[in-house]
KEFIZA-891637 format. One record per residue (C-alpha): residue number from 0; x, y, z. Coordinates in steps of 0.25 Angstrom, whole numbers, plus 5000, padded with zeros to 4 digits. Example, Ala and Ser with C-alpha at 12.3 -4.5 7.8 and 13.67 -1.06 7.14 Angstrom:
<atoms>
@n->0 | u->5049 | v->4982 | w->5031
@n->1 | u->5055 | v->4996 | w->5029
</atoms>
This chain:
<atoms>
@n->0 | u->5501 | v->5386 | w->5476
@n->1 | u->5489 | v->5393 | w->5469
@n->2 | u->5477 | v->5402 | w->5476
@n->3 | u->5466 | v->5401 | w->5467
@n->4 | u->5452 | v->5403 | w->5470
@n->5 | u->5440 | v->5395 | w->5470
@n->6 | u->5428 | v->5401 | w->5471
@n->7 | u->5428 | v->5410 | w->5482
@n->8 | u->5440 | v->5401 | w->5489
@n->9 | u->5454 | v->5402 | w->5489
@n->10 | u->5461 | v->5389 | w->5486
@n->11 | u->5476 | v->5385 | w->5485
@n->12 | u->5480 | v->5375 | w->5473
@n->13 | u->5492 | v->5368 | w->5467
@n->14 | u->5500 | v->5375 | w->5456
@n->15 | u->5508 | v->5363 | w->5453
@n->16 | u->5502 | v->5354 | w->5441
@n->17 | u->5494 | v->5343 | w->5445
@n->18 | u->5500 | v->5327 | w->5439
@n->19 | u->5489 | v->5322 | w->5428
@n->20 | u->5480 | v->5312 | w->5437
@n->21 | u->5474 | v->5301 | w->5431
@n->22 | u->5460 | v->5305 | w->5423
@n->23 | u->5449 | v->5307 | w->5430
@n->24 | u->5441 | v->5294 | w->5430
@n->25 | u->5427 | v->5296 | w->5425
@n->26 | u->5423 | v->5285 | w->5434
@n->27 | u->5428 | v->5291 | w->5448
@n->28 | u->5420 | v->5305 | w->5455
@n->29 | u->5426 | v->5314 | w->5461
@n->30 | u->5434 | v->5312 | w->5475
@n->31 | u->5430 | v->5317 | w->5489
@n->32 | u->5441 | v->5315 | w->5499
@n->33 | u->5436 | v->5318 | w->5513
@n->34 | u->5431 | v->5313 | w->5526
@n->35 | u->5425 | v->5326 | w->5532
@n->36 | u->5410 | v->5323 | w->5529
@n->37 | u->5405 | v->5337 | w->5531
@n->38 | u->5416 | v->5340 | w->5518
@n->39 | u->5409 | v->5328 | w->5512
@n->40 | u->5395 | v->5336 | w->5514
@n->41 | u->5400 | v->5348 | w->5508
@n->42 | u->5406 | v->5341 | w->5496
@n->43 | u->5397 | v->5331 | w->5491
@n->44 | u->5384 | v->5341 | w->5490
@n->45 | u->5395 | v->5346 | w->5478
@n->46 | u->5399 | v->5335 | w->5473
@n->47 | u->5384 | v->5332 | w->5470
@n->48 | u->5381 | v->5345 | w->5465
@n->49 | u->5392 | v->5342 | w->5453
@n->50 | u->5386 | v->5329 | w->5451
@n->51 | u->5397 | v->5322 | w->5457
@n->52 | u->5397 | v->5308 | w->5467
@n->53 | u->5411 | v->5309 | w->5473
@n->54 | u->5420 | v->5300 | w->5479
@n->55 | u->5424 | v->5301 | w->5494
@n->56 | u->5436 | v->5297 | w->5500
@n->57 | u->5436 | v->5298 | w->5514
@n->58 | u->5452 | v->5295 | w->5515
@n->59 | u->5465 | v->5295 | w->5506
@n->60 | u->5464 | v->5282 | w->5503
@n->61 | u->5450 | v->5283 | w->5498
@n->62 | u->5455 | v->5294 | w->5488
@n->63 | u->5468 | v->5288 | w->5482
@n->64 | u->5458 | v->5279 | w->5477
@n->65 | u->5451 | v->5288 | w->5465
@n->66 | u->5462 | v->5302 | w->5468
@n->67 | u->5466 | v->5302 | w->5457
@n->68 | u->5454 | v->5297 | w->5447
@n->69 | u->5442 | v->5306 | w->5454
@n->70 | u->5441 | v->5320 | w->5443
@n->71 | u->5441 | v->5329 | w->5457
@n->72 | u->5446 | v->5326 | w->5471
@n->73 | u->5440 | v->5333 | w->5482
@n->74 | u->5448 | v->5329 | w->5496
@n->75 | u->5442 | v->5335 | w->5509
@n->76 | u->5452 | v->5346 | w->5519
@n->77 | u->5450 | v->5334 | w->5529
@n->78 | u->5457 | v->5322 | w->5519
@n->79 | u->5467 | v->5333 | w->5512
@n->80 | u->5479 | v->5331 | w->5521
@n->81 | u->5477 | v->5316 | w->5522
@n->82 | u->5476 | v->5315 | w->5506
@n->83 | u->5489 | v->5323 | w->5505
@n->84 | u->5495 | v->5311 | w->5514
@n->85 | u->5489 | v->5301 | w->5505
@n->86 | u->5497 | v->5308 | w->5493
@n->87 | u->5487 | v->5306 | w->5480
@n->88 | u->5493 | v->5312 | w->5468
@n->89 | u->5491 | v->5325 | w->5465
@n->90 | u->5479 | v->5328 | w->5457
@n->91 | u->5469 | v->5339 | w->5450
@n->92 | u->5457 | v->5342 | w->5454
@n->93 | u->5461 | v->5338 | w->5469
@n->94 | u->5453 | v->5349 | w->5478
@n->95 | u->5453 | v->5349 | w->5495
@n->96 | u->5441 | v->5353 | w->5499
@n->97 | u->5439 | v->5360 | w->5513
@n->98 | u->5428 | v->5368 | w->5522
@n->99 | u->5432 | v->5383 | w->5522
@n->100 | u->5444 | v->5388 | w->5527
@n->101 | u->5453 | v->5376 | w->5525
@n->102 | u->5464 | v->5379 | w->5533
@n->103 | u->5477 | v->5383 | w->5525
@n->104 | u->5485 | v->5369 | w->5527
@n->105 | u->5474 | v->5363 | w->5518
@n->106 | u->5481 | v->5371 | w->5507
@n->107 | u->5492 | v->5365 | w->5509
@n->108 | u->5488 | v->5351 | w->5511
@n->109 | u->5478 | v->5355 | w->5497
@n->110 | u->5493 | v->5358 | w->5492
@n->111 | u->5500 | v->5344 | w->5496
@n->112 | u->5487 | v->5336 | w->5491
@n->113 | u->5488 | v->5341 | w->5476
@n->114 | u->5474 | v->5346 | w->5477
@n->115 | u->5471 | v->5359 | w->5468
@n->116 | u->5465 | v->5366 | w->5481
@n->117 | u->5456 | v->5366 | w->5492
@n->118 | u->5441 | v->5371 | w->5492
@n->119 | u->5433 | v->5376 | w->5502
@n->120 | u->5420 | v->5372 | w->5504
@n->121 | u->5409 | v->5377 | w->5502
@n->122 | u->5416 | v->5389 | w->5495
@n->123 | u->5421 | v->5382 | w->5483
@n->124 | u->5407 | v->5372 | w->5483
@n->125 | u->5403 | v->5377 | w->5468
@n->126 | u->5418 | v->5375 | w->5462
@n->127 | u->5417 | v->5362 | w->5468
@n->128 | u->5404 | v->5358 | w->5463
@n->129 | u->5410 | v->5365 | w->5448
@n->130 | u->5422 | v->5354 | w->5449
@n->131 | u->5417 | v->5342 | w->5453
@n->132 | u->5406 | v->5346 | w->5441
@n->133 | u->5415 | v->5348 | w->5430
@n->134 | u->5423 | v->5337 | w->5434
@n->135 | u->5412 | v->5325 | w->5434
@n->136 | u->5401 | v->5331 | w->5424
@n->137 | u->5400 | v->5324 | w->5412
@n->138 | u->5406 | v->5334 | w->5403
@n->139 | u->5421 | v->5336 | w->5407
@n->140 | u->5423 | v->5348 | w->5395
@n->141 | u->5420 | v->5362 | w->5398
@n->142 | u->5409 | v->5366 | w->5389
@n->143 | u->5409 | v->5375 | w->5380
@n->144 | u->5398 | v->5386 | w->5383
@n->145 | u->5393 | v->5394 | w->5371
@n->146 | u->5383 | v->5406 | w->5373
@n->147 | u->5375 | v->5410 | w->5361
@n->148 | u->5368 | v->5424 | w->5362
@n->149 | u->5360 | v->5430 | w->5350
@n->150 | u->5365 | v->5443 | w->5345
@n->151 | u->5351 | v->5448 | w->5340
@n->152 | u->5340 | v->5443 | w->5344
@n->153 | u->5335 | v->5431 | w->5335
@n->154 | u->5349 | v->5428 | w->5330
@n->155 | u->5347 | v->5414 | w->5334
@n->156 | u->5355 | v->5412 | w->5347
@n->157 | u->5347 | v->5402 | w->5352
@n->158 | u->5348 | v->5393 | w->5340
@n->159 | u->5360 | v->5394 | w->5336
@n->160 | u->5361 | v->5391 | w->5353
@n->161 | u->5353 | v->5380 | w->5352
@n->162 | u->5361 | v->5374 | w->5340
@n->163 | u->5375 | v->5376 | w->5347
@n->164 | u->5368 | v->5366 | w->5357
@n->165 | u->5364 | v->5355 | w->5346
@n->166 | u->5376 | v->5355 | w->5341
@n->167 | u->5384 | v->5355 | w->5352
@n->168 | u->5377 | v->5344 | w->5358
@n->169 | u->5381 | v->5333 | w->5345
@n->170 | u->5394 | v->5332 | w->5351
@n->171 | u->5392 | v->5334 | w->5366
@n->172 | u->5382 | v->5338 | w->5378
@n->173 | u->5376 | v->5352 | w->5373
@n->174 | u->5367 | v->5363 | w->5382
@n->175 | u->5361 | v->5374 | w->5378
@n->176 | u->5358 | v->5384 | w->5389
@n->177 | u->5346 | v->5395 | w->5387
@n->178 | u->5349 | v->5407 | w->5394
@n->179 | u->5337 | v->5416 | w->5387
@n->180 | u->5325 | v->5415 | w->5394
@n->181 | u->5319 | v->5422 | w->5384
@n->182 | u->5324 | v->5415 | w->5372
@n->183 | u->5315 | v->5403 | w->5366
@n->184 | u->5321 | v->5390 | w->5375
@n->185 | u->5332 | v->5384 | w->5370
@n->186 | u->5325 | v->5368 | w->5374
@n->187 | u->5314 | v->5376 | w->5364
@n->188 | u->5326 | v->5378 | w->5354
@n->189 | u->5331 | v->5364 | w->5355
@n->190 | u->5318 | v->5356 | w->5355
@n->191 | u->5320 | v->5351 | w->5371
@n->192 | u->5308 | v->5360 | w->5377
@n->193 | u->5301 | v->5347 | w->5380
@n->194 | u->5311 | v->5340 | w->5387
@n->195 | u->5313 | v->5340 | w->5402
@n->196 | u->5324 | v->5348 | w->5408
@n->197 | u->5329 | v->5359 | w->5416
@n->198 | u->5327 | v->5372 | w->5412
@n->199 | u->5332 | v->5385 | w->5416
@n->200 | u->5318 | v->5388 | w->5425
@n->201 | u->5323 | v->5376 | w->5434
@n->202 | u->5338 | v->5379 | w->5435
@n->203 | u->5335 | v->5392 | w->5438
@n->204 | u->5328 | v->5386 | w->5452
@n->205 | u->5339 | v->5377 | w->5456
@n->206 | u->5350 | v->5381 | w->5463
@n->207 | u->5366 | v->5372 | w->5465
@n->208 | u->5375 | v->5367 | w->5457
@n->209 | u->5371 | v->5362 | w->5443
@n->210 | u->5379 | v->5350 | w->5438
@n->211 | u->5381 | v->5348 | w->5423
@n->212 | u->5375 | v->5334 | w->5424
@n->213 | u->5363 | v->5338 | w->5430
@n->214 | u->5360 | v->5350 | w->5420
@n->215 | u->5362 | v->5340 | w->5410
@n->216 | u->5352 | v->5330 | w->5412
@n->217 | u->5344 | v->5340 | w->5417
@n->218 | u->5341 | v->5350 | w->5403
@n->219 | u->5332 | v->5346 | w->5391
@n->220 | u->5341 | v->5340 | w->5383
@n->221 | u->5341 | v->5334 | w->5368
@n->222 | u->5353 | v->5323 | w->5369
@n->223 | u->5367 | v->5331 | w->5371
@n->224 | u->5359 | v->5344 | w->5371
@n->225 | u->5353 | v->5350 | w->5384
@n->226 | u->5346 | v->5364 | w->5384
@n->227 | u->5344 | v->5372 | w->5396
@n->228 | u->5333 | v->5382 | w->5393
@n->229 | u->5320 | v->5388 | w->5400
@n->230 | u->5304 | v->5385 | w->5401
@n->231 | u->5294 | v->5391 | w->5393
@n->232 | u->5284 | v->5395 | w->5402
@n->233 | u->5282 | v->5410 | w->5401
@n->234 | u->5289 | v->5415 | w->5414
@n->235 | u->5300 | v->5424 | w->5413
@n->236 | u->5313 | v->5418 | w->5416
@n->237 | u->5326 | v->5421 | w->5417
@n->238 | u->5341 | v->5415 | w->5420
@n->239 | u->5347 | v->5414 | w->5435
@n->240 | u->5361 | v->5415 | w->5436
@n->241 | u->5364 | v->5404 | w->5445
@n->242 | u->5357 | v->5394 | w->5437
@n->243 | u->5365 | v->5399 | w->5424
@n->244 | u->5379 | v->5397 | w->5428
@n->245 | u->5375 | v->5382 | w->5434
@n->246 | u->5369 | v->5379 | w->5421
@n->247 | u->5381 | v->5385 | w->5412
@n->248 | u->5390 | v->5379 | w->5421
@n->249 | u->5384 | v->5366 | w->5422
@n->250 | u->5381 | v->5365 | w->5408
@n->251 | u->5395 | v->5367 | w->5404
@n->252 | u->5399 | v->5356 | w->5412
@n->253 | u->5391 | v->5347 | w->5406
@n->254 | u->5389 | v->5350 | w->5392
@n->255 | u->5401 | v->5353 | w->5380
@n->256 | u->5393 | v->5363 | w->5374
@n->257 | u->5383 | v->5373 | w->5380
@n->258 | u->5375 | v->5384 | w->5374
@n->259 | u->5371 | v->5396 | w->5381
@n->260 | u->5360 | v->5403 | w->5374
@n->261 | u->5361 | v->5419 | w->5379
@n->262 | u->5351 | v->5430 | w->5378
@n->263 | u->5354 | v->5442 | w->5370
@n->264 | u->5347 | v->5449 | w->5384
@n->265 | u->5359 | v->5458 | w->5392
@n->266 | u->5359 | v->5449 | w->5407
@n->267 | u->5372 | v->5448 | w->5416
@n->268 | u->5369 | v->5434 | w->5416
@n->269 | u->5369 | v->5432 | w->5402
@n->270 | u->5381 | v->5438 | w->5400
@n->271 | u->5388 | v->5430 | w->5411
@n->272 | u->5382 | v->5415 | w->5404
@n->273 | u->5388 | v->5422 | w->5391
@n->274 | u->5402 | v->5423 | w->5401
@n->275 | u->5401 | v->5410 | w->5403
@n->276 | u->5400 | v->5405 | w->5389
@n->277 | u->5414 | v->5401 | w->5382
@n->278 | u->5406 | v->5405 | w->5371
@n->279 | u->5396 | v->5418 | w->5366
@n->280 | u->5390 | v->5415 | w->5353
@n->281 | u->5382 | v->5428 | w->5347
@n->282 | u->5372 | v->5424 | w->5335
@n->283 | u->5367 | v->5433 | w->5329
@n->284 | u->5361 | v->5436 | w->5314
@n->285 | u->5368 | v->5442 | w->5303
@n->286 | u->5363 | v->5455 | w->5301
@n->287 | u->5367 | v->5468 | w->5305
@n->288 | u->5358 | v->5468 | w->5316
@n->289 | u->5362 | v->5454 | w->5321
@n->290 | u->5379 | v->5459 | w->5318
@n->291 | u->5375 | v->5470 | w->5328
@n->292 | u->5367 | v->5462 | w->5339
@n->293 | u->5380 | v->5453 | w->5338
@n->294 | u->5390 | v->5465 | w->5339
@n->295 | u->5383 | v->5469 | w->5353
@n->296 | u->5382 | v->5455 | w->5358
@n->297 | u->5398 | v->5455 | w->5357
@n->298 | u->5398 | v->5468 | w->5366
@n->299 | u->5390 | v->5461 | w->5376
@n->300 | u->5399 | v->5450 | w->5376
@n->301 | u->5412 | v->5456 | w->5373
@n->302 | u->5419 | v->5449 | w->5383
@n->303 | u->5414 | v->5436 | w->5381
@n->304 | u->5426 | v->5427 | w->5378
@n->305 | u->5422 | v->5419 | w->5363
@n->306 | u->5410 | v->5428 | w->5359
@n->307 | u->5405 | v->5423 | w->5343
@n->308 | u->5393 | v->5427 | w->5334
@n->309 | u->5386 | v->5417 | w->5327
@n->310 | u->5381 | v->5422 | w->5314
@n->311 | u->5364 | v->5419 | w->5307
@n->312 | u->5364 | v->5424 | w->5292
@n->313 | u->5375 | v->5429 | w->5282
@n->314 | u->5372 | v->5444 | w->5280
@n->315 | u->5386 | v->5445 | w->5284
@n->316 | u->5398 | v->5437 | w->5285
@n->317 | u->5405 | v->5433 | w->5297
@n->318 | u->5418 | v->5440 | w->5297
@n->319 | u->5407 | v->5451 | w->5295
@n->320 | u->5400 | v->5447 | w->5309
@n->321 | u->5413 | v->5446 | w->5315
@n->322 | u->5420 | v->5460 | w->5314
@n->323 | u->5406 | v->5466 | w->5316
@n->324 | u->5404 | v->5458 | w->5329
@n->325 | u->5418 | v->5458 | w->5333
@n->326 | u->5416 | v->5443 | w->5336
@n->327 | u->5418 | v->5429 | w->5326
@n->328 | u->5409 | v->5423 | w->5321
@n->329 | u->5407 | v->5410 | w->5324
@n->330 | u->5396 | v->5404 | w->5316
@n->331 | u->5389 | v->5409 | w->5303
@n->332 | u->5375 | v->5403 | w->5300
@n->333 | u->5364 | v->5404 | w->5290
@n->334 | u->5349 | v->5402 | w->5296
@n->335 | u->5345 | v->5388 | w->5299
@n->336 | u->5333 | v->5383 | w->5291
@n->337 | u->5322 | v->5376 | w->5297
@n->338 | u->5328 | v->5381 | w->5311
@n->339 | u->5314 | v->5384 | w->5316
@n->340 | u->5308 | v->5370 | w->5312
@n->341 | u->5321 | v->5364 | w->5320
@n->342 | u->5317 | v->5371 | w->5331
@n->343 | u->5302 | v->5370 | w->5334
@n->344 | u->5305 | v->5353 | w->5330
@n->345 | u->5314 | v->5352 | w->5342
@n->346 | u->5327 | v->5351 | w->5334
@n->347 | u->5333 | v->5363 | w->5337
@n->348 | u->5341 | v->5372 | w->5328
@n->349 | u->5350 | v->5360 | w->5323
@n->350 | u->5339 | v->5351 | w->5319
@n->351 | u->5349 | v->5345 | w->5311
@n->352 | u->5366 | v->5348 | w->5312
@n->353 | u->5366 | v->5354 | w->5299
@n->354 | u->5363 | v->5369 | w->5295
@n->355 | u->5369 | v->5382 | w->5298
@n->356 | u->5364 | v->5382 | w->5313
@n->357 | u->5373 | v->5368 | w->5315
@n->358 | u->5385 | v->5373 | w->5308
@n->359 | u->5387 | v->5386 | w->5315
@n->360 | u->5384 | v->5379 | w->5328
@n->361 | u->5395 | v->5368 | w->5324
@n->362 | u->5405 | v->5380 | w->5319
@n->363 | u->5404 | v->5388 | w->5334
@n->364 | u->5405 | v->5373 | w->5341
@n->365 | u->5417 | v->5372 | w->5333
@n->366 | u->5413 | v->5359 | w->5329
@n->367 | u->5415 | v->5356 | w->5312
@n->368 | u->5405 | v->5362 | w->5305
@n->369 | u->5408 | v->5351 | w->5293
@n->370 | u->5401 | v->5341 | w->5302
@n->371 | u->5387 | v->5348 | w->5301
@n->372 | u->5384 | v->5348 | w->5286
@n->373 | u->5381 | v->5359 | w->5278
</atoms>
């Protein structure tokens, strides 16, 4: 056996592999096995927070029924020993769930079910909410979180943002996150300043756990692609921290693609959304004072795991950029013509998907540049 932890909570799981169960069946939620009502209370109020209907077995029997179909089973300390008895085939994504303190047997019984191991309520609330989430949200791929920062100012980090999104959202669901309350709105940006929707200002005032589905329907959004931005109403805003990570982490489970757009501004929580990001794309002009902004903007995030630079204008060449930066180049683009037009029509920056602005974005999606034309 394996001690691992969960959150705060110590938890004991199988280190045998599990047999392959039959897929999940899009058509079955999630299983609850228990007949203790006041465990029922303390689950359902999280079940609902991931957006999830479960279904609740209140014997064996009941359970054999959709065991090995449900994407999560969920079976109560009170039902654990009977389901052993019952002898259901092994399984992943089996959990017991208990109050605190479950006496030390229940590891053992944990063991004999096949279960992964056993969480404490309320203790292990939030990783419970983040399963049942990721295992019933639309989107079952991890996204791919790409942050874009500017490494001087007017470098274009928030078009070439902006652009990533459009791109991105061709193919599958798309968001681009705005994390500079200064910077001009990114629903501006995208032409989606009229449509109804969250923005940060309302996010910010809500507290709980924030499905994908919900902050899906609930952002302006043009088709595939939503925007979560701020209003323009004068006052100073700025970015919570509790309401960040519900939104980048709900976003991701929602979306194939999500763009943060970061401020150049130093911030502790910045830097943590840039943490966070699989991805840290600098853009930044190609002149000496753009190379050296860029060059900085690498110290700042020299731990980042996959940093890149985005390169506007041809001064130098890449390999140039590249061993002045110390990072690769990712994408090489001439200026985009008409770009402003695009913008203040409520295109966007890809008011078509041809240009420079669509090919470097098609380049760092690693998608085939041949597709946009020339």
């Amino acid at each position: 056996m394996v001690v691992s932890d969960v959150g705060d909570n110590l938890v004991m799981t199988r280190n045998r592999p599990f047999p392959s169960p039959p897929a999940p069946s899009a058509d079955v939620p999630a299983l609850v096995v228990t007949n203790d009502d006041d465990l029922l209370a303390e689950l359902l109020p999280l079940a609902a927070a991931a957006d999830v209907a479960p279904t609740i077995a209140r014997d064996p029997l009941t359970a054999l029924v959709t065991w090995s179909r449900a994407p999560v089973v969920l079976v109560g300390a009170d039902l654990a020993a009977a389901m052993v008895q019952a002898a259901p085939e092994p399984r992943a994504r089996s959990y017991v769930v208990s109050g605190p303190r479950p006496p030390d047997r229940l590891f053992r019984t944990t063991l004999d079910l096949g279960a992964e191991n056993v969480l404490e309520l309320p203790t292990c609330a939030g990783w419970l909410v983040e399963l049942l989430a990721d295992l019933t949200e639309h989107q079952t791929d991890r996204a791919r979180v790409i942050g874009v920062i500017g490494g001087t100012g007017g470098a274009g980090a928030t078009t070439f943002a902006c652009a990533l999104g459009q791109w991105a959202a061709r193919t599958g669901d798309a968001v681009v996150i705005d994390c500079d309350p200064q910077g001009p709105g990114l629903d501006r940006m995208l032409g989606l300043e009229r449509c109804e929707g969250f923005r940060w200002d309302a996010l910010c005032q809500t507290t709980g756990r924030l499905s994908a589905r919900s902050l899906r329907e609930a952002l302006p959004r043009r088709e595939r692609l939503g925007v979560l931005s701020w209003y323009v109403d004068g006052r100073a805003q700025s970015l919570q921290a509790f309401a960040v990570r519900e939104a980048l982490s709900a976003a991701r489970r929602g979306h194939r693609v999500v763009v943060v757009d970061l401020p150049r501004s130093p911030d502790p929580l910045v830097d943590e959304v840039a943490a966070r990001c699989d991805e840290l794309l600098v853009v930044t002009l190609g002149s000496v004072v753009g190379v050296a902004g860029a060059a900085r903007m690498r110290a700042r995030f020299a731990d980042h795991a996959a940093p890149g630079v985005v390169l506007r204008g041809d001064a130098f060449t890449a390999d140039e950029v590249a061993r002045a930066v110390g990072l690769p180049v990712r994408a090489q683009m001439r200026d985009q013509r008409a770009l402003a037009e695009a913008v203040d029509l409520g295109f966007g920056p890809l008011r078509t998907m041809r240009g420079p602005l669509a090919r470097a974005a098609a380049r760092v999606l690693d998608l085939r540049a041949a597709e946009v034309a020339a």
